[in-house]
C-alpha positions as CSV (number, residue, x, y, z in Angstrom):
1,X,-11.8,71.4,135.2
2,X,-14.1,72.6,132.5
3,X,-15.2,69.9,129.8
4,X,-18.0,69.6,127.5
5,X,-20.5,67.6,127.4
6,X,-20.5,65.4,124.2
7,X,-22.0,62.7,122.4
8,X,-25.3,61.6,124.1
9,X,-24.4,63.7,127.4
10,X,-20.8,62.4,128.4
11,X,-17.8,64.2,128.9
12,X,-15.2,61.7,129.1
13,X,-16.3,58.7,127.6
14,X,-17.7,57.9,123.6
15,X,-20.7,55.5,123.6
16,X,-19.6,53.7,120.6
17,X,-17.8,54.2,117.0
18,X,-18.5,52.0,114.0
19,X,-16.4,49.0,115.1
20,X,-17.6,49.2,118.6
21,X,-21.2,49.2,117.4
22,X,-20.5,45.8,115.8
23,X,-20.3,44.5,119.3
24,X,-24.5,45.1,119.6
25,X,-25.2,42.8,117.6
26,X,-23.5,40.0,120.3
27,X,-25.5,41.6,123.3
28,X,-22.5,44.5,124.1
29,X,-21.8,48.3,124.3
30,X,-18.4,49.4,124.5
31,X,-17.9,52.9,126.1
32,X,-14.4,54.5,125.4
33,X,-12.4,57.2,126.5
34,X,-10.3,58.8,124.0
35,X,-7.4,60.9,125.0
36,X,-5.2,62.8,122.8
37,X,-2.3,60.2,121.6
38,X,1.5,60.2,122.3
39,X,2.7,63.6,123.2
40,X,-0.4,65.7,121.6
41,X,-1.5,67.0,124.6
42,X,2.1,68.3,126.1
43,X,1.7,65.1,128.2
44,X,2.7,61.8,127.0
45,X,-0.2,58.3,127.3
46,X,1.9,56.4,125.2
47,X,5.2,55.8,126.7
48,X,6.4,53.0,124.2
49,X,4.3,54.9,120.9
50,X,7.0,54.0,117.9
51,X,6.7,56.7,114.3
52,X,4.3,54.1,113.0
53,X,1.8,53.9,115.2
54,X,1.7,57.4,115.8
55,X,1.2,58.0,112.3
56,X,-1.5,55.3,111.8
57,X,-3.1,56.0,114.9
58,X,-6.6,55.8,115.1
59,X,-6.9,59.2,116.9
60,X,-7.0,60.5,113.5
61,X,-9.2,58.2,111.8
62,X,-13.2,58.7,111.4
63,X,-14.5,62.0,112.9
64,X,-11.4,62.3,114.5
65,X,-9.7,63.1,111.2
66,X,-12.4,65.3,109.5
67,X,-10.8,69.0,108.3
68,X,-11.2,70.6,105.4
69,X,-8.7,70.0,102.8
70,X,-8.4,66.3,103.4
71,X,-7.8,63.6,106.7
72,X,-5.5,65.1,109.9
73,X,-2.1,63.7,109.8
74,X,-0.3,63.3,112.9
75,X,2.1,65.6,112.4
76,X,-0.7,68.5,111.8
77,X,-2.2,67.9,115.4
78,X,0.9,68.4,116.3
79,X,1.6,71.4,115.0
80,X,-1.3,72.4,116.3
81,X,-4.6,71.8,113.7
82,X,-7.2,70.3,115.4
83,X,-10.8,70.0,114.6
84,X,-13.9,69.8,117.7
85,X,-13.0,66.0,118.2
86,X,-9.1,66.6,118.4
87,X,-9.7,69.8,120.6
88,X,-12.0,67.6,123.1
89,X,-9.4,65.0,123.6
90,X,-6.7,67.3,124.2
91,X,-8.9,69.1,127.0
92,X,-9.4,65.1,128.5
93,X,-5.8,64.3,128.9
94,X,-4.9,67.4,130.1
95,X,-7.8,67.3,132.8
96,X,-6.3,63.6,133.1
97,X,-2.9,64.8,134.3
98,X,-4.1,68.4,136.3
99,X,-6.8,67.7,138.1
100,X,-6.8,64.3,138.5
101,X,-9.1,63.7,141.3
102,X,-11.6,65.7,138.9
103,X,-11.1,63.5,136.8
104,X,-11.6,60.1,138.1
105,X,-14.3,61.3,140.2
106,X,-16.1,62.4,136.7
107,X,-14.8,58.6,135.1
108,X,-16.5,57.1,138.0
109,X,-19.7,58.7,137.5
110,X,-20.0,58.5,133.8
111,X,-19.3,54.8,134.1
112,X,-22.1,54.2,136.2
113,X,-24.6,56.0,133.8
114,X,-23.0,54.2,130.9
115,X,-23.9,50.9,132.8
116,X,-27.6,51.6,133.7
117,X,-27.9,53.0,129.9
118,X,-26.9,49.8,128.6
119,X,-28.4,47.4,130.8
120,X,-31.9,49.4,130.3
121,X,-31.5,49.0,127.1
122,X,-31.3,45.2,127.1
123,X,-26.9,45.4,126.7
124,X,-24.0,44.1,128.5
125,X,-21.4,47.4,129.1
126,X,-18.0,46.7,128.8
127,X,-15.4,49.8,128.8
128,X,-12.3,50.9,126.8
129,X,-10.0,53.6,128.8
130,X,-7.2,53.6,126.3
131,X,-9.2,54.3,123.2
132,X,-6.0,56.5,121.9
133,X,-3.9,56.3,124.5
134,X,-1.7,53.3,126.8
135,X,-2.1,54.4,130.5
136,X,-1.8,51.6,133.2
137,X,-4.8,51.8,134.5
138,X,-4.3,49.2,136.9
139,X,-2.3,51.9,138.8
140,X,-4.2,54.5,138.9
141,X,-6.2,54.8,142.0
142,X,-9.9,56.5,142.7
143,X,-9.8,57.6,145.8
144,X,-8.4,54.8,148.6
145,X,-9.4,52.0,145.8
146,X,-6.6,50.9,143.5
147,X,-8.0,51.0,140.5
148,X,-11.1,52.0,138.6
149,X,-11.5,47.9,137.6
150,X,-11.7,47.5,141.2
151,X,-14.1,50.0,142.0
152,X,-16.7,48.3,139.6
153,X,-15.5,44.1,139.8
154,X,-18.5,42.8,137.6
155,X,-17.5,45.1,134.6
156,X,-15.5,44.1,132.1
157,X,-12.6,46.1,130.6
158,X,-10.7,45.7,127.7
159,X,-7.6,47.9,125.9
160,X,-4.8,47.1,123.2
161,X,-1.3,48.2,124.9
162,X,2.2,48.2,123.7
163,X,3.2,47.9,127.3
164,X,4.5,44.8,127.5
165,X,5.6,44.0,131.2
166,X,2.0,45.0,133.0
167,X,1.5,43.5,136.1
168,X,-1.3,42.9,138.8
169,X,-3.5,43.1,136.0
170,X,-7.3,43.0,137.5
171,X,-9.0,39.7,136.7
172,X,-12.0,42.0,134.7
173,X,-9.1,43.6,132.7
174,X,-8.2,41.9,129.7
175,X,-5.1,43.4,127.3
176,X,-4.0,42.5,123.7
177,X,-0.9,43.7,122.7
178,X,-0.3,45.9,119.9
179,X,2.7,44.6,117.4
180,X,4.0,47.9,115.7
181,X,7.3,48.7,114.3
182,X,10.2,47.7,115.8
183,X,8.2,45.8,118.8
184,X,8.6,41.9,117.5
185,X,10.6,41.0,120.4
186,X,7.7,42.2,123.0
187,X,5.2,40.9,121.1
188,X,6.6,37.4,121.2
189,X,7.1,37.4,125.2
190,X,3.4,38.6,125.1
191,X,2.1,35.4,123.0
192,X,4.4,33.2,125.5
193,X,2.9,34.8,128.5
194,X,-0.5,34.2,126.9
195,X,-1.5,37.7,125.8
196,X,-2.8,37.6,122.2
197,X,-1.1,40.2,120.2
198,X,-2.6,43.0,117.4
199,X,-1.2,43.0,113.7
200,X,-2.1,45.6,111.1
201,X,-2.4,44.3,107.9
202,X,-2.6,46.6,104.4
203,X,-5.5,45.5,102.7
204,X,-8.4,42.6,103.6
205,X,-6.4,40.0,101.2
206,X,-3.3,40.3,103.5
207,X,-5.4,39.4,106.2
208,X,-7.7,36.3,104.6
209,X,-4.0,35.2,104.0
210,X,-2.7,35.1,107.6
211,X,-6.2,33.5,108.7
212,X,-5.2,30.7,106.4
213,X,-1.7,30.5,107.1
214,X,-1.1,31.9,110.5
215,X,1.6,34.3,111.1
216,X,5.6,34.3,111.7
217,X,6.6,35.5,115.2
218,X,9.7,34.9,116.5
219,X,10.0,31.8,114.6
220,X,6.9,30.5,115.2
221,X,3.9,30.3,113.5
222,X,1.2,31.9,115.1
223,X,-2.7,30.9,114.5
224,X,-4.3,34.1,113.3
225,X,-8.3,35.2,113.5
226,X,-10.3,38.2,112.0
227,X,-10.0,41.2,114.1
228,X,-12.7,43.6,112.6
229,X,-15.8,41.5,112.6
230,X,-16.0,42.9,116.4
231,X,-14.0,45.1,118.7
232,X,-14.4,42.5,121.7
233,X,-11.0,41.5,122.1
234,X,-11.9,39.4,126.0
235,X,-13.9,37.1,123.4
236,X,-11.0,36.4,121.4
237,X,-9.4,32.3,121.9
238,X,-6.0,32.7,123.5
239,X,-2.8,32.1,121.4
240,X,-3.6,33.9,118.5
241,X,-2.7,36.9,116.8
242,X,-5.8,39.1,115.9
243,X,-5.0,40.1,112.3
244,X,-6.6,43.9,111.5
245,X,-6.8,45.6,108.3
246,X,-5.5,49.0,107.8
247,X,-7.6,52.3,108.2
248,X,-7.2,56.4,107.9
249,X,-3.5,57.1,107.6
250,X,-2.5,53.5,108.6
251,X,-3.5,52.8,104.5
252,X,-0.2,55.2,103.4
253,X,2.2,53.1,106.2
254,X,5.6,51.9,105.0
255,X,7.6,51.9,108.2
256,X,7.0,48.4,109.0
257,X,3.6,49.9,111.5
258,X,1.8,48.0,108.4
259,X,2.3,44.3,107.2
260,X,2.1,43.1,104.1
């Protein structure tokens, strides 16, 4: 398994993005691994990904989506354009999948830099695995230990999933599920069950609107709060849905991915 090393030294995980960073300013560093999305890499990390979220995915959005002529699509990662970013995570899933023990053995390691990193500087690490991609974690063991949560119990972990029947979730693992296209059904049994669930909204209007006046799910109206001020979703009040405003390709959505 041959990866590079990236940004500040790590070869899995990414020590921040511009959301993430947000998270500073409350006392945290969020450390995420980003895999290639959906079916990019030959393998598929995102067994329930609908045709919006793969086209509004975030995999493309930022550095990620930086090529010369304009922003990646989707659909031209698939076909095979990638740029440094898009080439790296690629590499990662398929290191994921082949050489697994590699893999988690490397995951293990880099976590425990990431922590000492952050807690010299005066932060409190918390980690996303499934920055663009939904992989239960929770069963995938390291070694003889179930789970990487379990392998380090005073971290906390955090991911959006569309995955909506997870169980023996770790106690330091927190999820929010991700409403997308077609999904409205699972994201209601998630708000009953006590998950808080993800919308994308077009534009920052659409959003101040549903903080005011809550959101429709299932016939029932659903208390909303701001989603972008920070990316620290195991801070967010339970009940709610966490309204988002659109980015990268998800601006150009119209297959319900979006609301409006």
């Amino acid at each position: 398994m041959k990866l590079n090393a990236g940004s500040q030294g790590f070869q899995l995980l990414t020590p921040g993005n511009p959301k993430t960073e947000k998270g500073r300013g409350l006392g945290y560093w969020t450390f995420i691994l980003h895999l290639a999305p959906a079916d990019l890499s030959g393998y598929n990390v995102c067994p329930l990904a609908t045709a919006g979220c793969k086209r509004a995915c975030l995999n493309t959005a930022g550095r990620g989506g930086i090529m010369a002529g304009g922003l990646l699509t989707y659909a031209q990662v698939k076909r095979g354009r990638r740029n440094e970013i898009q080439s790296a995570r690629r590499l990662r899933t398929r290191a994921f999948f082949e050489h697994r023990a590699e893999f988690m053995a490397l995951l293990v390691k880099e976590i425990a830099k990431a922590i000492n990193r952050a807690r010299e500087e005066g932060y409190i690490p918390v980690f996303r695995l499934n920055g663009t991609s939904d992989i239960r974690w929770e069963s995938v063991p390291v070694g003889n230990v179930a789970n990487i949560m379990t392998v380090f119990p005073a971290v906390q972990f955090y991911d959006y999933t569309k995955l909506y029947n997870r169980k023996n979730i770790p106690a330091n693992y927190h999820l929010t599920f991700s409403l997308a296209d077609g999904n409205e059904a699972h994201a209601a049994r998630a708000i009953e069950s006590g998950i808080n669930v993800a919308a994308v909204f077009r534009n920052k209007d659409i959003v101040a609107r549903h903080l005011e006046h809550g959101m429709a799910l299932a016939g029932t109206q659903v208390p909303c709060t701001r989603g972008d001020d920070t990316d620290l979703r195991f801070l967010d009040a339970p009940g709610r849905v966490i309204a988002l405003y659109a980015k990268g390709n998800a601006k150009q959505d119209r297959t319900g991915f979006v609301r409006d």
